[in-house]
MMTF fields as JSON, N, C-alpha, C and O atoms, coordinates in Angstrom:
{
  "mmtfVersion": "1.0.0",
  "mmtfProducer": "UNKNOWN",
  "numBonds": 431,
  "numAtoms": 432,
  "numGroups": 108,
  "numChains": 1,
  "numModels": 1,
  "chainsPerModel": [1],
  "groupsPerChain": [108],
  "chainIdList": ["A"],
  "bondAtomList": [4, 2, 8, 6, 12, 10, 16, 14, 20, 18, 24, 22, 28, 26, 32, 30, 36, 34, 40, 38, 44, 42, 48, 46, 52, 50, 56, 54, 60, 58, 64, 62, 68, 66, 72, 70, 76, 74, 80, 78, 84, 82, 88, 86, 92, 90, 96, 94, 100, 98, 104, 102, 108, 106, 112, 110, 116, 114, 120, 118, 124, 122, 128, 126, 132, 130, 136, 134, 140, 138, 144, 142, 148, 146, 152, 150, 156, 154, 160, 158, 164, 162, 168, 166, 172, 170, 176, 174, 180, 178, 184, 182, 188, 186, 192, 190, 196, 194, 200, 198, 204, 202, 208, 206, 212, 210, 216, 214, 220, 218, 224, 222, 228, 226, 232, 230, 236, 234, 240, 238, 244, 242, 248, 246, 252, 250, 256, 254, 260, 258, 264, 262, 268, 266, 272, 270, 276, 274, 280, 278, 284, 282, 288, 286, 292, 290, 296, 294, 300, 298, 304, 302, 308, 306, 312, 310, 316, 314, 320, 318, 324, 322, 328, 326, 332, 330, 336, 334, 340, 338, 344, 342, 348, 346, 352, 350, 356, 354, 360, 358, 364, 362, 368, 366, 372, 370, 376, 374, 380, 378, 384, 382, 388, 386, 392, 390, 396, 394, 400, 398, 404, 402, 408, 406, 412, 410, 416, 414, 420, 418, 424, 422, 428, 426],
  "bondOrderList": [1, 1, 1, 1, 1, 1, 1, 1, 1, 1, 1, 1, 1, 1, 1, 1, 1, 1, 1, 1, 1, 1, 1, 1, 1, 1, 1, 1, 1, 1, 1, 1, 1, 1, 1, 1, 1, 1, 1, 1, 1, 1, 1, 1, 1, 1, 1, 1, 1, 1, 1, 1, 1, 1, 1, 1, 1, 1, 1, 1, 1, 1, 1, 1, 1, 1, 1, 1, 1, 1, 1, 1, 1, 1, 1, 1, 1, 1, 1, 1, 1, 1, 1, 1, 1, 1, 1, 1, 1, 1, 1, 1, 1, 1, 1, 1, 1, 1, 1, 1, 1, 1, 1, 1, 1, 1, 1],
  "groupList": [{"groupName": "UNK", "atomNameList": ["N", "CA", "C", "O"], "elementList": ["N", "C", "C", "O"], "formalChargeList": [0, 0, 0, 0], "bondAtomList": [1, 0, 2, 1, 3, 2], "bondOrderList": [1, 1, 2], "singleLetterCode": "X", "chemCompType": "L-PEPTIDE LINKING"}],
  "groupTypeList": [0, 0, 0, 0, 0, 0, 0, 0, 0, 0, 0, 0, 0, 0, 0, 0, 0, 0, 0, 0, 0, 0, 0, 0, 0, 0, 0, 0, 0, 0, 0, 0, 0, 0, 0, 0, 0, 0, 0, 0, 0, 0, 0, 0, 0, 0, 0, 0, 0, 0, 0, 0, 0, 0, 0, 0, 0, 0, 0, 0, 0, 0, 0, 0, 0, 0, 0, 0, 0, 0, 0, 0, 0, 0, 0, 0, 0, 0, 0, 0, 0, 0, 0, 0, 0, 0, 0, 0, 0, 0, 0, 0, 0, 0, 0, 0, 0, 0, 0, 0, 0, 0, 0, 0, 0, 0, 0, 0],
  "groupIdList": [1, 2, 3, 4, 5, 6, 7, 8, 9, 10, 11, 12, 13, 14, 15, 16, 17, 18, 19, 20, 21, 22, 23, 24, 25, 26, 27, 28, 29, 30, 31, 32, 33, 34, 35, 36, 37, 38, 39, 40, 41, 42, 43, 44, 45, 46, 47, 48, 49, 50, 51, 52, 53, 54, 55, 56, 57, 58, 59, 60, 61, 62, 63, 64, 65, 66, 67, 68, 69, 70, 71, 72, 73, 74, 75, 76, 77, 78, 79, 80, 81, 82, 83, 84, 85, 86, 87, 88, 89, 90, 91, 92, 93, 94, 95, 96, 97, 98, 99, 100, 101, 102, 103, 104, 105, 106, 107, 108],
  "secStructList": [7, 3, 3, 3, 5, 7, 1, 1, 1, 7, 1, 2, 2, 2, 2, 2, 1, 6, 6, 1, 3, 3, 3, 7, 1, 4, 4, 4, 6, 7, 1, 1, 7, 7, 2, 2, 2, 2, 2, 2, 2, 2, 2, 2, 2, 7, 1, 7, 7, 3, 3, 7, 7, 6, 6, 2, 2, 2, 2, 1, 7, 4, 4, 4, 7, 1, 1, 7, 3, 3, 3, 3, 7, 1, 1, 7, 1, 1, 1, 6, 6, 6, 6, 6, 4, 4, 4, 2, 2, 2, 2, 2, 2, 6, 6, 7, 7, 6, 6, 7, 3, 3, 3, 3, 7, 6, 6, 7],
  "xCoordList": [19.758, 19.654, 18.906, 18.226, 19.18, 18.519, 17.504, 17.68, 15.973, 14.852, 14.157, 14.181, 13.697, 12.951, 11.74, 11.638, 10.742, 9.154, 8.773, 9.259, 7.741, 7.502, 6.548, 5.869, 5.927, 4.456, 3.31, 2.191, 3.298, 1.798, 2.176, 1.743, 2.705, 2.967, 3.249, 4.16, 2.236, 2.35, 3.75, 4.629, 4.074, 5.115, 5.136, 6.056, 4.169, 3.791, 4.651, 5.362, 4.186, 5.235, 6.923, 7.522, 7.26, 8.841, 9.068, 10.015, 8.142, 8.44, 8.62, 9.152, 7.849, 7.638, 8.779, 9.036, 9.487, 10.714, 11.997, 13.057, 11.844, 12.926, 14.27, 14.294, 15.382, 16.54, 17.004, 18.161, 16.093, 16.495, 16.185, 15.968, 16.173, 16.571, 15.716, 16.226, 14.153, 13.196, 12.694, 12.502, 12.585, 12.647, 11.517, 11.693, 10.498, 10.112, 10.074, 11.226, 9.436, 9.899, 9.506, 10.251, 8.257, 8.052, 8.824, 8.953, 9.248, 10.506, 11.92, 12.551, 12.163, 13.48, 13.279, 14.106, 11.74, 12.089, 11.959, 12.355, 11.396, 11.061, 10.133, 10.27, 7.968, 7.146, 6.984, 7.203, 6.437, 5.875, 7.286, 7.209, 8.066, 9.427, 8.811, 7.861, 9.086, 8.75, 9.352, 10.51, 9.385, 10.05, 11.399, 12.199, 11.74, 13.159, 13.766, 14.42, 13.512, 14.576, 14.325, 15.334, 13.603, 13.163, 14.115, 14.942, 14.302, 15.043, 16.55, 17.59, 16.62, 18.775, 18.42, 19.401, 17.719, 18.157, 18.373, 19.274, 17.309, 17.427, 18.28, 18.329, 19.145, 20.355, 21.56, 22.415, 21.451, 22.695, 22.802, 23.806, 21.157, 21.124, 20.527, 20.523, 20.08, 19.406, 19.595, 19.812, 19.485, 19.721, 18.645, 18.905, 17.241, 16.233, 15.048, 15.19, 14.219, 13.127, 11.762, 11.223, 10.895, 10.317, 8.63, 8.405, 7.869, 6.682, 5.585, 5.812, 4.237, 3.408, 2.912, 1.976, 3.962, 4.159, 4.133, 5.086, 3.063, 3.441, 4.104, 4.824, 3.936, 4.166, 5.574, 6.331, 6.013, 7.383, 8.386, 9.098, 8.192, 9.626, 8.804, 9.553, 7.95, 7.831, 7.779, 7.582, 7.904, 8.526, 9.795, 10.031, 10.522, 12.534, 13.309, 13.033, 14.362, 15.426, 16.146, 17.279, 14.98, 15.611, 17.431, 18.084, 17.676, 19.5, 20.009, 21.224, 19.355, 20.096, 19.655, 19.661, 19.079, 18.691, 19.984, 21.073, 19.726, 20.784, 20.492, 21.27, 19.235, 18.879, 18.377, 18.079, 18.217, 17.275, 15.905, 15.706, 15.127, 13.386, 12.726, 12.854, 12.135, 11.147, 9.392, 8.871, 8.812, 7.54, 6.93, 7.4, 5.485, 4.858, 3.451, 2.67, 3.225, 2.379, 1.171, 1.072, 0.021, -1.671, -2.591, -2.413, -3.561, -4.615, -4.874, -5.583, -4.328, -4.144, -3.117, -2.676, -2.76, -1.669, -2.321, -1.824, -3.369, -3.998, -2.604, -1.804, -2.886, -1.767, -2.602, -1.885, -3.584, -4.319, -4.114, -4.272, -3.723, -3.052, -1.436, -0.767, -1.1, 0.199, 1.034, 1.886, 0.417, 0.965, 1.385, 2.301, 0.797, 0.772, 2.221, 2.884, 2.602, 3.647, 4.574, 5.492, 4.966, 6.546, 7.001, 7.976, 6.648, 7.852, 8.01, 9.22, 7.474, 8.188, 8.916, 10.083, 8.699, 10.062, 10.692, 11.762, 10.929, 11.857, 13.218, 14.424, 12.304, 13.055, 13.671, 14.874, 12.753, 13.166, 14.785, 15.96, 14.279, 15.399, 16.607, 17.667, 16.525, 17.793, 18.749, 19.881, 17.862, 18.325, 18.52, 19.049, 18.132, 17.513, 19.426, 20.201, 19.763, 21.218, 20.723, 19.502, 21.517, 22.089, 21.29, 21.723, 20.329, 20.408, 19.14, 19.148, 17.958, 17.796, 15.944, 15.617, 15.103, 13.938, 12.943, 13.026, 12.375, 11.186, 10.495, 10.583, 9.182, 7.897, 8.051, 8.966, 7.223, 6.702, 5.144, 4.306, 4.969, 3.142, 3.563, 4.57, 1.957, 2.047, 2.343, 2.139, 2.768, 3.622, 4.348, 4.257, 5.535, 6.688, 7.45, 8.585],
  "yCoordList": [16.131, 14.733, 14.591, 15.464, 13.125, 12.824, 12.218, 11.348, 12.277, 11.691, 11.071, 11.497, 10.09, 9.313, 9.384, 8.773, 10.21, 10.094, 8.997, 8.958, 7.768, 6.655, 6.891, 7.795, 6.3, 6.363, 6.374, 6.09, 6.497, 6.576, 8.243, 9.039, 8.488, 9.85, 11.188, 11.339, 12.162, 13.481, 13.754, 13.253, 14.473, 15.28, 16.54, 16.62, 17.326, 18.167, 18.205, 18.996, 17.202, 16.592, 17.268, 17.696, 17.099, 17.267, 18.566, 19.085, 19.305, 21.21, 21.764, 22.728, 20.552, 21.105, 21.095, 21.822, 19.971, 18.906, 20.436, 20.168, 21.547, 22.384, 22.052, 21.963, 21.875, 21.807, 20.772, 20.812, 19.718, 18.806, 18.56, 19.573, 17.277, 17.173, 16.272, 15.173, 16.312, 15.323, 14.582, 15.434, 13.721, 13.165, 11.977, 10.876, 12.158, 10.994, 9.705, 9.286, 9.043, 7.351, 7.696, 7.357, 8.411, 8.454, 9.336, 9.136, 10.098, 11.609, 10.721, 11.064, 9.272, 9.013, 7.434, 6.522, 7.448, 6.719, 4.854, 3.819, 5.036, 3.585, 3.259, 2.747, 3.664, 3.598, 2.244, 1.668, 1.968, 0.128, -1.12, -2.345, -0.525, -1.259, -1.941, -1.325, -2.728, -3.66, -3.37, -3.701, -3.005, -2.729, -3.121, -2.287, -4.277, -4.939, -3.984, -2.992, -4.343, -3.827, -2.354, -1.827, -1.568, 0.326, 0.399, 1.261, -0.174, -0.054, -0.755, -0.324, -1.217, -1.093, -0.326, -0.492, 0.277, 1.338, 2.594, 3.316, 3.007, 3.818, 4.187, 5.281, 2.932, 3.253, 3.81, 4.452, 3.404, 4.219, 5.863, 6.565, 6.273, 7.694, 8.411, 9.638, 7.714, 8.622, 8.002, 6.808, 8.977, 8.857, 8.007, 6.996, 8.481, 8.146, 7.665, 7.791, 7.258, 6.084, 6.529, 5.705, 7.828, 8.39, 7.352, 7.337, 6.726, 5.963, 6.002, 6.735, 5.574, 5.201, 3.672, 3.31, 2.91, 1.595, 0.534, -0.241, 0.43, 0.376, -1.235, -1.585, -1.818, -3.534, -3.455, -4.368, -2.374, -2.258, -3.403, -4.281, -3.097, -3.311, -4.789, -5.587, -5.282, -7.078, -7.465, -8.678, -6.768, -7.545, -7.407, -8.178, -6.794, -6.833, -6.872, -6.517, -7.45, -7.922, -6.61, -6.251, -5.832, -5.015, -4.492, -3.464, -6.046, -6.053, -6.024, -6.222, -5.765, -5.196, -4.517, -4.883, -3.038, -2.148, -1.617, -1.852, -0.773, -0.023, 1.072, 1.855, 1.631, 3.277, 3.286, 2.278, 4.588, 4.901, 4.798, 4.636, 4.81, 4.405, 5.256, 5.232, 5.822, 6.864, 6.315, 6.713, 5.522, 5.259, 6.518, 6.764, 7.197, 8.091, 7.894, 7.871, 7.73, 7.336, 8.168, 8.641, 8.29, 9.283, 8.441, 7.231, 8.993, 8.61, 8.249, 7.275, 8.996, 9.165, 9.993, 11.057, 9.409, 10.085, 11.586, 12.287, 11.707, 13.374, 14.544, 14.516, 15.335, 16.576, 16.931, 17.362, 16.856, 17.398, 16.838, 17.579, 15.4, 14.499, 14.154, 13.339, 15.15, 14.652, 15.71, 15.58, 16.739, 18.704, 18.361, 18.926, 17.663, 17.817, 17.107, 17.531, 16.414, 15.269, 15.685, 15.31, 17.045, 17.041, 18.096, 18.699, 18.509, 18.93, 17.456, 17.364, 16.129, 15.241, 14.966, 15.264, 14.448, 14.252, 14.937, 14.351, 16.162, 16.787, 16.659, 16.609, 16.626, 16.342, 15.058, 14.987, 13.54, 12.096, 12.59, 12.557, 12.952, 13.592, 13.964, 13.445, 15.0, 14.986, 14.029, 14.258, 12.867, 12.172, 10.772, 9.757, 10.821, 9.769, 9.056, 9.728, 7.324, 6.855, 6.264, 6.169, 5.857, 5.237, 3.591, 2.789, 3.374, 2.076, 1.365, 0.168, 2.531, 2.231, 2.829, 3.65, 1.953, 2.238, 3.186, 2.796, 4.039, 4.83, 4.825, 4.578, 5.278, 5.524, 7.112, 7.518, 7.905, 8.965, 9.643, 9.478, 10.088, 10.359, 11.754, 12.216, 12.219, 13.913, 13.76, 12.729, 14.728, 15.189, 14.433, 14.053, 13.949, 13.211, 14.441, 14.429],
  "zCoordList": [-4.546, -4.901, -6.219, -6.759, -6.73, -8.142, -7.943, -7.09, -8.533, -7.329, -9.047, -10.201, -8.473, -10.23, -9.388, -8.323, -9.934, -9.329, -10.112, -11.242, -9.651, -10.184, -10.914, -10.427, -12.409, -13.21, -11.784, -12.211, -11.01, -9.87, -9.774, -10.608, -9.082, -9.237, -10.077, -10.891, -9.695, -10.613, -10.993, -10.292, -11.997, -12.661, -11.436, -10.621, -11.458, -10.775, -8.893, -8.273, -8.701, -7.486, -7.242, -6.255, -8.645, -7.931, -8.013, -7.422, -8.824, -8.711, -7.002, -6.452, -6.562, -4.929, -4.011, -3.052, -4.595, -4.079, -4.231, -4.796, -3.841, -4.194, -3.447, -2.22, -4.223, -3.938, -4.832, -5.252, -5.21, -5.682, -7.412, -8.077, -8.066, -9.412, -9.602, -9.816, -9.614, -9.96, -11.678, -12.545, -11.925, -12.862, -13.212, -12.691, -13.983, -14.163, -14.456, -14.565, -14.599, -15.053, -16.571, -17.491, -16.802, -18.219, -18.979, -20.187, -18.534, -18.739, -19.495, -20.495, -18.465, -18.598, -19.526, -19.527, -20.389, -21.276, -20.659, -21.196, -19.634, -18.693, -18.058, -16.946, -19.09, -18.557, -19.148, -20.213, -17.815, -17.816, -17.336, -17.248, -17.185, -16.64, -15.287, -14.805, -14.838, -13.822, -12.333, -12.587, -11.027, -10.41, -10.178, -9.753, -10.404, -10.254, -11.262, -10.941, -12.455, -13.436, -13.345, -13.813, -13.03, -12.61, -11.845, -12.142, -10.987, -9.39, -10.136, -9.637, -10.646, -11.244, -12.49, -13.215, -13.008, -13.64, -13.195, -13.622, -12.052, -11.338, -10.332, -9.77, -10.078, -9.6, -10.011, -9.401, -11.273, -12.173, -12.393, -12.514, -12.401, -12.209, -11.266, -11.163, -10.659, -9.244, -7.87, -7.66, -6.95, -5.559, -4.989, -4.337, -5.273, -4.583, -5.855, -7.071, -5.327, -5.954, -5.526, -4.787, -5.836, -4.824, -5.73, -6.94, -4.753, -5.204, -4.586, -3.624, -4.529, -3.828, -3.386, -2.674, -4.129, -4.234, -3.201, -3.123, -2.358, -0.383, -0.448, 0.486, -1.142, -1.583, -1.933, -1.602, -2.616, -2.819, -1.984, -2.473, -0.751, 0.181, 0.114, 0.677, -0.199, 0.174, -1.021, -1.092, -2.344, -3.357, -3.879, -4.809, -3.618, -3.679, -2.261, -1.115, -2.871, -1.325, -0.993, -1.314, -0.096, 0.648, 0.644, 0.469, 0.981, 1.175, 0.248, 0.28, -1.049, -2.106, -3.13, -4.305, -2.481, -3.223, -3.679, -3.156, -4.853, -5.732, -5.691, -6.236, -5.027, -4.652, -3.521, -2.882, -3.119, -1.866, -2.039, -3.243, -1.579, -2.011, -0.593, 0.631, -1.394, -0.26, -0.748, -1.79, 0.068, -0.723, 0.632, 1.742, -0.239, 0.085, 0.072, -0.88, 1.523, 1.936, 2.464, 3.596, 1.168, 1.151, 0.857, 0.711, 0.759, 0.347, -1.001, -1.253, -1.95, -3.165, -3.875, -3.44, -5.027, -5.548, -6.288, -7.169, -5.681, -6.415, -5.764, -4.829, -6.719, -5.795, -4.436, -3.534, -4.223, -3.318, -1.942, -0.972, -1.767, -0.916, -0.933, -0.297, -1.959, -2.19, -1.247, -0.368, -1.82, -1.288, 0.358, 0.955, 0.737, 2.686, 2.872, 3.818, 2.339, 2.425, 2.241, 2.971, 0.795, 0.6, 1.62, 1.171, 2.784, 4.307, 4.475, 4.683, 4.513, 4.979, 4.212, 4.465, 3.234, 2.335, 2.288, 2.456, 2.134, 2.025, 3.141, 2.9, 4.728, 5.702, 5.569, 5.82, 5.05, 4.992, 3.93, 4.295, 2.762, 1.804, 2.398, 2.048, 3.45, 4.257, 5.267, 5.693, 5.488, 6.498, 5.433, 5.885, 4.265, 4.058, 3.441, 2.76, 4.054, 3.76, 2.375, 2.249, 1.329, 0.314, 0.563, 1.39, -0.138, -0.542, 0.684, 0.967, 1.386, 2.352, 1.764, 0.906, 2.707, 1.949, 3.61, 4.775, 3.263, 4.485, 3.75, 2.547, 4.766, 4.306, 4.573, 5.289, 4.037, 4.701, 4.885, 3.998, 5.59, 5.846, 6.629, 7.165, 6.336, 6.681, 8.198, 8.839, 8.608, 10.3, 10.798, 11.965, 9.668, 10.284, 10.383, 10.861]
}
């Protein structure tokens, strides 16, 4: 999958993400973009919307996302809280449908 790690989140992050095609927001030329307009750009090239953004899902209409959205849910976006999380994502990653938003937290 094509995964846009959001400006809250490390670069460092998606090396972990193996199998997949991680990408930053600042990488792809769209730091400071607003979530609405992040989220239809990010639909045009990526699968998933990976954030720490927990407000996310109560500020856009759910019923019409244009990507998948995995918000990732620690303590902090340090790698040190981050590391425990990607077996869940990775697993959410496999299950995860088109256009549909989860959370994930360590020992899902």
């Amino acid at each position: 999958m094509r995964i846009l790690l959001d400006e809250d989140l490390p670069r460092r992050l998606g090396a972990l993400l193996v199998g997949h095609e991680c990408v930053t927001v600042q990488r792809a030329g769209w730091s400071g973009i607003k979530n609405g307009k992040l989220l239809a750009l990010a639909g045009a090239k990526f699968d998933v919307f990976l954030t720490m953004d927990g407000g996310l899902e109560f500020q856009q209409n759910l019923s019409t996302l244009p990507v998948a959205v995995l918000i990732a849910e620690a303590v902090s976006n340090r790698m040190e809280h981050l590391e425990p999380l990607v077996p869940a994502i990775l697993k959410a990653l496999n299950h995860l449908s088109p256009r549909t938003l989860r959370h994930v937290r360590k020992g899902q």
